[in-house]
N, C-alpha and C positions, 0 to 999 in steps of 0.2 A: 776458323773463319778469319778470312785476313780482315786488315781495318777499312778496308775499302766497300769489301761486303758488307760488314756491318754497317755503315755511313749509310749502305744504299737503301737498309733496312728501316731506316728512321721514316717513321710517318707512316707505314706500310706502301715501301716506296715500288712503282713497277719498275721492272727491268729497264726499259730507256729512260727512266727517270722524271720524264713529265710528269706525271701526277704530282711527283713531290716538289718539284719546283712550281708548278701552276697553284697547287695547296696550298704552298709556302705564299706565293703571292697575295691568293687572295684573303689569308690571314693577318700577312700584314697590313694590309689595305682596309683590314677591321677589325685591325687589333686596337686594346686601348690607346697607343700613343697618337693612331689617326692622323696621321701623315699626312698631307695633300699631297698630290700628283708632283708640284714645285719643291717642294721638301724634299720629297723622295728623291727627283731628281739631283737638287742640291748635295744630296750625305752621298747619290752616287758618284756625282764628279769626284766629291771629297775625299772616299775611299781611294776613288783611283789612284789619285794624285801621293795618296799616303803608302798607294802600295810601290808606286811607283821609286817613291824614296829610299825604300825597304831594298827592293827588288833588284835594283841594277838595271845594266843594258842587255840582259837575260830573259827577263819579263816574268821570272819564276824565282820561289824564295824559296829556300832548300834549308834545312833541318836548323844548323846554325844562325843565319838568320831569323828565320821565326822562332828561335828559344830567344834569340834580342829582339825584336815584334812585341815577345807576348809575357820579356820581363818577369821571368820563373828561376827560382832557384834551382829548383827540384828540376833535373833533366829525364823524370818520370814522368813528370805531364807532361812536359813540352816533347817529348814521344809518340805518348799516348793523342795527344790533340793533335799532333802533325799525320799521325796513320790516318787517323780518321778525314781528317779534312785533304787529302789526298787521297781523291775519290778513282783516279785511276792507276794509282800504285808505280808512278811514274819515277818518284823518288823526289818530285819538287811538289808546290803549288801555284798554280796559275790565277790569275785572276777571278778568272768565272768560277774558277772553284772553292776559293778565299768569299767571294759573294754570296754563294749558294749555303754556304756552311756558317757566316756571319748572319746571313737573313733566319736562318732557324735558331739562331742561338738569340738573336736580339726580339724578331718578331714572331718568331714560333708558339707554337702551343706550349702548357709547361709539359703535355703530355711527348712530345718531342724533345725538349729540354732534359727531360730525364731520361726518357732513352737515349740520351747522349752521355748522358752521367754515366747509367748504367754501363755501358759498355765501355767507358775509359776504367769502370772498375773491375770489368770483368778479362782481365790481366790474358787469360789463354783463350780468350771467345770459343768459349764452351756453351755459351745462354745461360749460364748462372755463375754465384760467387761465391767461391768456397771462403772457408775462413783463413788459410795462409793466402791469399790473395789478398783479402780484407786489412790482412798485419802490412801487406805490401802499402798498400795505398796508404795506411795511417801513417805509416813511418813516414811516409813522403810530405806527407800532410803537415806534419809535427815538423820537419825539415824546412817546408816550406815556409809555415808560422815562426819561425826562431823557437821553438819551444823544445825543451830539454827533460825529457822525460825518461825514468828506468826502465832498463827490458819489461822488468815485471809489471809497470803501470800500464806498458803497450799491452802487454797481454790481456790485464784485464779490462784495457776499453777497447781493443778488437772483439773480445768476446761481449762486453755489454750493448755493441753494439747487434754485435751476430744473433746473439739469444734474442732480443728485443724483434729484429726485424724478421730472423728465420719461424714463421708463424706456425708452419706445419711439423718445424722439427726435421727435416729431411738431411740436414746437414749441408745444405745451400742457402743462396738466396737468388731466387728469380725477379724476373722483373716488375711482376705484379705486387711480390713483397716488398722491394724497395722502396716501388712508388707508392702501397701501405703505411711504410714507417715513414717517410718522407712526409706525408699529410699529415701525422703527426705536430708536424712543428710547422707552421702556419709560416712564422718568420722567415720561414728558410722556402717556403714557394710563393711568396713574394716578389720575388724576383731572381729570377735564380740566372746567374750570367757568368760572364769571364772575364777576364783582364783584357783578354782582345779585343772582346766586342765592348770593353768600357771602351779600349783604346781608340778602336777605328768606328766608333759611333756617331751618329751626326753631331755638328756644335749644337749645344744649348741654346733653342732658340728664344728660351725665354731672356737669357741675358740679352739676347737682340734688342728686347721693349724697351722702352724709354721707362726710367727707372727715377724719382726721387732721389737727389741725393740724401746719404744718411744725416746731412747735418742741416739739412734744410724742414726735415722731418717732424712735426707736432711732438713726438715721440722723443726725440731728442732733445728739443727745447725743454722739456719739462723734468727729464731726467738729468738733465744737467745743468737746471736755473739758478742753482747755486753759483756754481764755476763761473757763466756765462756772465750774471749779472757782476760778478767781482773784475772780471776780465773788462767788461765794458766802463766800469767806474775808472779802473788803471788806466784806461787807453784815455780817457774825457779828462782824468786828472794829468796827464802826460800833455796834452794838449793843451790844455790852460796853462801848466808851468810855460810850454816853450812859449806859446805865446805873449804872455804879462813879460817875460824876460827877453824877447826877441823888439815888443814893441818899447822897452825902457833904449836899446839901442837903435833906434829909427836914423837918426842922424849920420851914424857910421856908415850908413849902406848896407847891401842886401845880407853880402858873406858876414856882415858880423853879425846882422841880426840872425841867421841861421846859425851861425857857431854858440851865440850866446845861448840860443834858446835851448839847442843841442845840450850844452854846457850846465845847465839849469834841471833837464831830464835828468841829466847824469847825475848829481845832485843827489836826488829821487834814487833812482834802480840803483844804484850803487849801495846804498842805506838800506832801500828794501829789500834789495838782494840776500844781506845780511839777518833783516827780520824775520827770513822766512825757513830759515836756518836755527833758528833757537828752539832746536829742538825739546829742551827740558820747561818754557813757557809754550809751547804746543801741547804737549802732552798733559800740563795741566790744565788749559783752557781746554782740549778734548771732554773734560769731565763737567764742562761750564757750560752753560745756554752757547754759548759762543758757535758751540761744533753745529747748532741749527740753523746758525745765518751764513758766518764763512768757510768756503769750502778748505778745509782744516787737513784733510784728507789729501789735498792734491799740493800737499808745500812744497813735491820734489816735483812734481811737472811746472808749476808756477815759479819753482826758482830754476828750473830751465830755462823758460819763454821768458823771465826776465835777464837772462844771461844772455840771449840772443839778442835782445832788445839795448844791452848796454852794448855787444857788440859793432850794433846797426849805428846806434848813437854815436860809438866814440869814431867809425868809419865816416861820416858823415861832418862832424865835427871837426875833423882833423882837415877832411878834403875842404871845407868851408875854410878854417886859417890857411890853408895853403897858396889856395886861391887868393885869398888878400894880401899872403906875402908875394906873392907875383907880381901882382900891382903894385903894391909897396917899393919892389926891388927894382922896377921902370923909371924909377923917378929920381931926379938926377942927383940929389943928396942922400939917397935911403941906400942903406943896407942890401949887399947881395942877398940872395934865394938861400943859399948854403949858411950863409951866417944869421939869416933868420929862425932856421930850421936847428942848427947844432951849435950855436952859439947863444953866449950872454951876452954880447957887446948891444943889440939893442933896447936891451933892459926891461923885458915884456915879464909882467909875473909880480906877485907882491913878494916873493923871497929871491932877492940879487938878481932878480930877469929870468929862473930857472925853468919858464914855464915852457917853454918848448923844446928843451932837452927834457925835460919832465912828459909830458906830452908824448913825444917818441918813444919813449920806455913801458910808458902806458899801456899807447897802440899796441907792442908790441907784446906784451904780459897777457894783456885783455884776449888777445887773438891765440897767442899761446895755449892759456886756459882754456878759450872753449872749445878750438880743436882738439884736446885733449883728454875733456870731457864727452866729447860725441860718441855715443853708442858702441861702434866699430872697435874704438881700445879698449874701452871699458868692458866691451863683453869677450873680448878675442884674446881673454889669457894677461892683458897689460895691464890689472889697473894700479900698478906700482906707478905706472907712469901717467894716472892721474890723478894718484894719492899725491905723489909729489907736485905735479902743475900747480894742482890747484892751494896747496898750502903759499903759491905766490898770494894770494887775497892778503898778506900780511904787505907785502913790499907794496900793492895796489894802494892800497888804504895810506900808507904812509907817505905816497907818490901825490897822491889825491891831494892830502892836507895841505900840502909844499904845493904842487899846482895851485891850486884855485883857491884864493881868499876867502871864499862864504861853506864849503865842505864840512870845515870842522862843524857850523852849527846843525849841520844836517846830523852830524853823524855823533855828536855828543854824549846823546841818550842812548839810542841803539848800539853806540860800541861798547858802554858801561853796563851794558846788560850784557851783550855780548861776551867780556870779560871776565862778567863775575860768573857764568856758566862755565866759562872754562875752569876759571879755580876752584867752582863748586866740581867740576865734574874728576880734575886732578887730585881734589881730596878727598871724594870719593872711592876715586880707582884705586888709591894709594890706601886708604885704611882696611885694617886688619889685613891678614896673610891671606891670601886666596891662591887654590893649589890645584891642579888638576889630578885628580887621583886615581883616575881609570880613563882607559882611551880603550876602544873598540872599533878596527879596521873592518867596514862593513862592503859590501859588494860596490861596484862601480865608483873605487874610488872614495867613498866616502867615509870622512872621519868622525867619531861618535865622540866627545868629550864628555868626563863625568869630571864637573868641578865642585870643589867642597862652596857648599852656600852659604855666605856669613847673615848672621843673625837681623838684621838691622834692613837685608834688604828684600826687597818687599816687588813685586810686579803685579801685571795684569796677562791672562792668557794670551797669546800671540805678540807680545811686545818682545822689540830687540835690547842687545847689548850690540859696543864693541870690546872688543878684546882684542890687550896686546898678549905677545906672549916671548918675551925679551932672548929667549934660546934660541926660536926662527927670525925677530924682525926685535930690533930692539926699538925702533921708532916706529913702527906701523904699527895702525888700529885699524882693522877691520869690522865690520858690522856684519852682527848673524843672529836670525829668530831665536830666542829661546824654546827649547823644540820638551820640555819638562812643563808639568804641571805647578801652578803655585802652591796647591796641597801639598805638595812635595818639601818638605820642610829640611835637609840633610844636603841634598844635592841640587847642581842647575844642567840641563842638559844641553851639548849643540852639537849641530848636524851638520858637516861642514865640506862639502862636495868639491874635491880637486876640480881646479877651474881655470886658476891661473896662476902666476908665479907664489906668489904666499902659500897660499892653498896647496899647491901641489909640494914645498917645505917642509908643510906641516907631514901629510901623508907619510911621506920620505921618512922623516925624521919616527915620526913615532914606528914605522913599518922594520926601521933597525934599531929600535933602540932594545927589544924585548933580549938578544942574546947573553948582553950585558950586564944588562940593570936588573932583571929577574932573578938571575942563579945566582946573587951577592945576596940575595933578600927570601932565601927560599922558604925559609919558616915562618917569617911574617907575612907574607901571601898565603902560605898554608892556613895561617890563623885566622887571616882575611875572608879565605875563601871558605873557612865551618862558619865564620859569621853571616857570610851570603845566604847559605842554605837555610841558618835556623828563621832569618828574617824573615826570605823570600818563603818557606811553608807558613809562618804566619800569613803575612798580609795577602800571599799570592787566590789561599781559599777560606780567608774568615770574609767572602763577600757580603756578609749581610752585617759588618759592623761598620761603622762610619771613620773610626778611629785614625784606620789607614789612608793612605795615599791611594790612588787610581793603579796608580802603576809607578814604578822606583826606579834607581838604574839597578839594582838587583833584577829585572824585568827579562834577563837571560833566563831565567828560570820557565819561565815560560816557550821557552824552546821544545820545550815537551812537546807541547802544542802543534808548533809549526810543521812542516810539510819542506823538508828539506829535496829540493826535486833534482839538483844537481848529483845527489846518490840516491842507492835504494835503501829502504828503509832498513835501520837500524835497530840497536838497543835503546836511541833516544825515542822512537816512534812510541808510542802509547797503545795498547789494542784497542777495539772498539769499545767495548764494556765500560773501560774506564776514560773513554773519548765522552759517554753518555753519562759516567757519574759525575764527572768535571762540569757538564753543561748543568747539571740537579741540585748543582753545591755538595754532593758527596766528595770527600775528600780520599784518593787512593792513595794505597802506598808511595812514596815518592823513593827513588832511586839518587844515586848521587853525579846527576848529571848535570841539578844547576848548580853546584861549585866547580864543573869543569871548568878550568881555564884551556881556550882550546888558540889556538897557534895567531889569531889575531885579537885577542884579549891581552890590554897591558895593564898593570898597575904601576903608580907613579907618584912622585911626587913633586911639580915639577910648575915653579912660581908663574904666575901672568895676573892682567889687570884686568879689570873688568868696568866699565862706565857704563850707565843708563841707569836702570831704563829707559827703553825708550818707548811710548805706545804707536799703535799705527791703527790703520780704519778695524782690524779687527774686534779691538775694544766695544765697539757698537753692535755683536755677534748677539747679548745677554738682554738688549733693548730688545730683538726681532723675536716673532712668532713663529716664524717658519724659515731657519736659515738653510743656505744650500753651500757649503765648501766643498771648492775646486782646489783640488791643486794637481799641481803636471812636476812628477818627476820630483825631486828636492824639493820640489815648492811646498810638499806635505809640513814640513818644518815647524810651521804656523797652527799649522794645527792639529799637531801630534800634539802639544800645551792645549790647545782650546776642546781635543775631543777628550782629554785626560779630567779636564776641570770640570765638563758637561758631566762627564758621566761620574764623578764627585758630588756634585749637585743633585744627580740623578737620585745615585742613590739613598742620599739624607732623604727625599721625598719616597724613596720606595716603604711601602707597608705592607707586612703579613701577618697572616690568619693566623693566631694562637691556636685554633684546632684543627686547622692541617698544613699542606704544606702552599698552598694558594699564596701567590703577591703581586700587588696590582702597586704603578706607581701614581697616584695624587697627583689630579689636575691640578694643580695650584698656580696662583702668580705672584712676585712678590718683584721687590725692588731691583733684587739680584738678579733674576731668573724670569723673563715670561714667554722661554721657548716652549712651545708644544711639540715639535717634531725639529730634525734634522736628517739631512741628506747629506752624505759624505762621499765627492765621489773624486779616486782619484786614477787618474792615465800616468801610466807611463810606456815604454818604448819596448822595454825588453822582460823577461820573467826573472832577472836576478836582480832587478831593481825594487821589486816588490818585498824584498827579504829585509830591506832595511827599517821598516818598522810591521813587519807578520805578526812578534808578539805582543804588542802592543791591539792591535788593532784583536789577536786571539782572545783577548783580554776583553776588548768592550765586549768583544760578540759574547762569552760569558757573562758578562753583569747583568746583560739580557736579555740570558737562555729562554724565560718565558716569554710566550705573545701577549702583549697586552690587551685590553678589551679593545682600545682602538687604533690598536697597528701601532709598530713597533717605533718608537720614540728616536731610536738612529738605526736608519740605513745605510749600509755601504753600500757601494760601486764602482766594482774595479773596471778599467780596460786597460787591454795590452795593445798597442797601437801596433805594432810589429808582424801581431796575430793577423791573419786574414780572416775578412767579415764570415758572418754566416749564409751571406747572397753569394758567396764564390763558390765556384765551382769546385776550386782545388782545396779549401776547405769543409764542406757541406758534410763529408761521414765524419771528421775531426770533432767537429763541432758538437756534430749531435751524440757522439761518442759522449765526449767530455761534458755532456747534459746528462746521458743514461747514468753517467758512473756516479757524478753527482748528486742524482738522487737517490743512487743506492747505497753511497759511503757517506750521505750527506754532510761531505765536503766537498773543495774544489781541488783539482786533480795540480793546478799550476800552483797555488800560494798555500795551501793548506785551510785556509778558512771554511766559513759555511758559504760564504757569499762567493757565486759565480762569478771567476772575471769572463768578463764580456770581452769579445776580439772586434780591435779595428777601432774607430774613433766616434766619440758617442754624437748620437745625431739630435743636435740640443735644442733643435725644433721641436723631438716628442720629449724631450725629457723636461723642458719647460710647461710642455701641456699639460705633462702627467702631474709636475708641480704643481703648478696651476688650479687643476681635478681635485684635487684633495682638500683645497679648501681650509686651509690649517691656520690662515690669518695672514699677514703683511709678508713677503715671500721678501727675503734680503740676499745674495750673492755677495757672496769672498771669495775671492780670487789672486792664488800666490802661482806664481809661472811665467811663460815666453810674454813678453809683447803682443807678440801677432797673436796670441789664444784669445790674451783679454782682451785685446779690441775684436776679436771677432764675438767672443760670449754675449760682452758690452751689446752690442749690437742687438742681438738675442733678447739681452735684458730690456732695451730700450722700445724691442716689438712686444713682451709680454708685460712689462709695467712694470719690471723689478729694478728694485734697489742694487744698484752694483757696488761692488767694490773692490776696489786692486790694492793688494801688497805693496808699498813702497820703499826703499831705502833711500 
């Protein structure tokens, strides 16, 4: 049956096709979305016009085109969906026939919708789908979603899903069966659609309405009356300096009462610039009443908008004396323009007249800085080049005192605090040896350091270091999460994701160094690596003593575990039998595969510095009742440390039955601790991003193989943003595949875990409600990732009442 027959078949269509186009209408016309007649017409202009872009001076869009239309990897759907929407087998699509084939897929029945399914699966239109058909379309599916799986895993979620939906056993599947299994997953008929009719659907016309802005919003005010109230004292206290100091110059005339008063803010944001920067008296006041009135949390957006604000100032400023020297310079005894501006001769300044070549330097530094602080370098690979600008604040500061007479009293206090952080934190960096003694080359680029932990120092879950490390950058310090537990008593972990020139040194460097350094050293690594193993069988299955650590960097060991999807399973795979004593605390045989050292494992020994602590808003995770961590991508970092310390916690509070094997973990609250639940959910892009912390997280799911009496104390939730949703079309048997299998191997087919990653981006409107539903106490948000996520989440948080919080550096 060619595709054009089957097309015609949809709906129980007659031969001239009227009934299915008059059906089709009057479906749409009552269907849920309720259209008006205005609307209707509206999406149809609209389409036109979009086909029209497509289309050319032809009026028809032929195969090539509609695979760019309809944005498919896979040039198996965009095949299969071009047959069929080529109702006369003409070799293009025309308009009317783009229409008739968008109104069913947008406004059709689902019982239409999936006879459209069906028969893009049904590869030979025969009227059913064998099972090498079935491997066809999954492959494609898998292709589509980025997702990289072994022959033998397609096997057996082609067949999970074959057996599931072939009811009668005939060795097909008809249509009645698909749409069978298909009601199965409620999710997935929903909305069942394409990329096309996402693409060429009317605009939203709810964006049309008149919408509150979000920062005008009750909602907003209240979620952010910390910020706001501090922000408004700065601008009232900005405003009284210039003025008190603008009106002490009345007599000079206008420009100097603005430069003075200019002059006086500066004063101010120049000093406070600096206070919001002491980082090691934040992080103690974090721990003081303090973090409940100033917004403590926001010192790196706040010394932002006051770096813009000095900007505004010294621009302003400068144009105000300018101006004066104009008129100064008209007058028939005064000094030229040039000689007021670059010269000493007419003696302006309390040190030799320097204050307008001072002045100049200034401008010049200040403007330096904050271009080179802005977003775009800093995230686009350069921030070499704003570690260095901004190390100018020394020559500012020292420009400033020399400029302006009254400076130094502003800045007295605050630089001597200032200073003695530095030397605290130089002698800090600087005591005892600290070495890096294992690096681990993990997927996308990212570098795993295991550095030896000196005694004396001491953090909080999700708090930073920086680290120099004088073989890649002998004067750069960069900052990065401590991504290890503080239980961790031997080692400090970081995750540190090539990004930009440092980063990407680092990678480099350790990626070649294993040829050399390894085969000098081969018996002491060997000796290393029988230590890995006897350590890693302790602590990996004595889970019921507290002794240990959550997780070590011996934590390879746990690869056992993992779900390795780039190959087929191997000798590290584990059978099931002992997948299920691992989950019971029975401890099985171990093999000696966690002392493998395998082609990106280095050891080392190999000097750098280390400064911090530092805390950040994570520290307030152990206050909440019901925390929810985000993170996107590397952002996990944060709270690979804070999911390691919970469930540390955790377990000190777990108790078991003396007469069986029964354990329940104790509601309790204490100073430390008053979470009741956690939700951990994290995105990322692609399926090899996930491998970077699998056994770590194989691990929690272990500590809490039991259900508790009242649900389970942490949640995961993966998604693959790259995957396509379970509402697509070109996904829907992938999907539901990778649900059968999962229930039957209960694990997940992409990461190894038991937690299903979910495909596509989480939709944080239900996943706030569902929060919300549970009812677990004051619901808090941490959030480590892009800009644009947190202010979109923020927003979320601001519609359901929650607590937010974002990662800063």
């Amino acid at each position: 049956m060619t595709g054009r027959q089957q097309f015609h078949r949809l709906g129980k269509l007659q031969p001239n096709g009227e009934h299915s186009w008059k059906t089709t209408e009057y479906r749409r016309s009552h269907s849920l979305s309720a259209m008006s007649v205005d609307d209707d017409a509206r999406w149809l202009e609209w389409v036109t016009k979009q086909f029209e872009s497509i289309a050319g001076d032809d009026k028809e869009i032929d195969l090539e085109e509609f695979k760019t239309a309809l944005k498919v990897k896979e040039s198996f759907f965009a095949e299969r969906f071009f047959a069929l929407f080529d109702s006369d087998g003409s070799g293009s699509i025309s308009l009317d026939e783009l229409l008739k084939a968008l109104n069913l897929l947008i406004h059709g029945s689902e019982t239409d919708k999936l006879r459209f399914l069906f028969q893009v699966y049904d590869v030979d239109g025969s009227g059913s789908i064998d099972p090498d058909e079935l491997r066809i379309v999954l492959k494609s599916c898998l292709r589509e979603s980025a997702i990289s799986l072994p022959e033998e895993k397609l096997d057996d979620l082609t067949l999970a899903l074959f057996e599931s939906a072939d009811r009668d056993n005939s060795g097909s599947i008809t249509f009645e069966e698909l749409k069978a299994e298909l009601e199965s997953f409620p999710e997935v008929m929903e909305n069942l659609t394409i990329s096309a009719a996402n693409w060429l659907k009317p605009p939203d016309l709810e964006k049309k309405k008149h919408q509150t802005p979000r920062y005008l919003t009750p909602a907003y005010w209240h979620n952010n009356s910390r910020k706001l109230l501090f922000l408004g004292g700065y601008v009232c206290l900005n405003i009284l300096l210039f003025t008190f100091a603008a009106l002490q110059y009345k007599p000079s005339g206008p420009w100097i009462m603005v430069a003075k008063g200019c002059g006086q803010c500066l004063n101010f944001n120049c000093t406070f610039v600096m206070v919001l920067m002491l980082r090691r008296c934040l992080t103690w006041l974090r721990a003081t009443w303090v973090v409940r009135i100033f917004p403590l949390d926001q010192n790196i957006l706040l010394h932002q908008l006051v770096g813009y604000a000095i900007l505004g100032l010294t621009i302003v400023h400068t144009g105000a004396h300018v101006v004066n020297f104009v008129v100064l310079s008209q007058r028939s005894d005064g000094y030229g323009l040039w000689e007021y501006l670059f010269t000493t001769r007419p003696g302006i300044g309390w040190v030799r007249g320097t204050a307008s070549l001072t002045g100049v330097l200034l401008q010049l530094l200040v403007g330096l800085m904050v271009v080179c602080s802005s977003t775009f370098v800093r995230r686009s690979g350069h921030f070499e080049v704003f570690y260095w600008t901004h190390l100018s604040y020394i020559w500012v500061w020292a420009l400033l005192v020399v400029h302006c007479a009254n400076f130094w009293k502003w800045f007295a206090v605050p630089g001597l605090v200032f200073l003695l952080e530095k030397l605290v934190g130089i002698a800090v960096s600087r005591m005892g040896g600290l070495y890096i003694v294992e690096v681990n080359l993990l997927p996308s680029k990212v570098t795993h350091l295991v550095i030896k932990r000196p005694q004396f120092f001491q953090f909080k879950p999700g708090d930073y270091v920086y680290i120099n490390i004088p073989v890649i950058a002998k004067y750069e310090w960069h900052p990065f999460t401590i991504s290890s537990a503080p239980e961790q008593q031997d080692t400090l972990w970081l995750h540190i994701r090539s990004m930009g020139q440092w980063t990407n040194r680092l990678y480099e460097y350790f990626r070649q160094l294993e040829p050399q350094h390894c085969s000098a050293k081969r018996l002491t690594r060997s000796l290393r690596n029988r230590h890995h193993q006897r350590t890693t069988q302790e602590e990996l299955f004595n889970s019921v003593g507290c002794n240990g650590t959550v997780a070590s960097n011996k934590d390879d060991a746990i690869e056992l575990m993992s779900y390795r999807s780039s190959s087929p399973p191997g000798p590290t795979d584990p059978p099931a039998d002992q997948l299920a004593q691992l989950e019971h605390g029975e401890v099985p045989q171990l093999r000696e595969i966690s002392a493998k050292v395998n082609e990106n494992q280095r050891f080392c020994n190999i000097k750098c510095y280390v400064d911090g602590p530092y805390g950040t808003p994570t520290r307030q995770i152990f206050a909440s009742e019901h925390a929810v961590l985000i993170g996107a991508g590397i952002g996990i970092t944060p709270f690979a440390s804070i999911l390691q310390s919970i469930m540390y916690r955790y377990r000190m509070r777990k108790q078991n039955c003396p007469n069986c094997n029964y354990s329940w973990c104790e509601n309790l609250k204490d100073n430390e601790m008053k979470l009741r639940k956690v939700d951990f959910i994290w995105i990322n892009r692609d399926q090899r991003s996930f491998e970077w912390f699998v056994s770590l997280l194989t691990k929690l799911e272990m500590d809490q193989a039991d259900e508790e009496p009242e649900g389970r104390f942490l949640e995961m939730h993966m998604y693959m943003t790259s995957a396509l949703s379970k509402n697509d079309m070109k996904a829907i048997g992938l999907q539901m595949a990778l649900d059968l299998l999962a229930k039957k191997e209960k694990r997940d087919s992409i990461t190894g875990l038991r937690t299903r990653t979910q495909p596509g981006r989480p939709n944080w409107g239900k996943v706030f409600q569902k929060v919300a539903e549970e009812k677990k106490g004051k619901v808090h948000v941490f959030f480590c990732g892009s800009p644009a996520l947190a202010k979109f989440i923020k927003a979320h948080c601001e519609q359901s009442g929650f607590k937010f919080y974002k990662e800063n550096f």
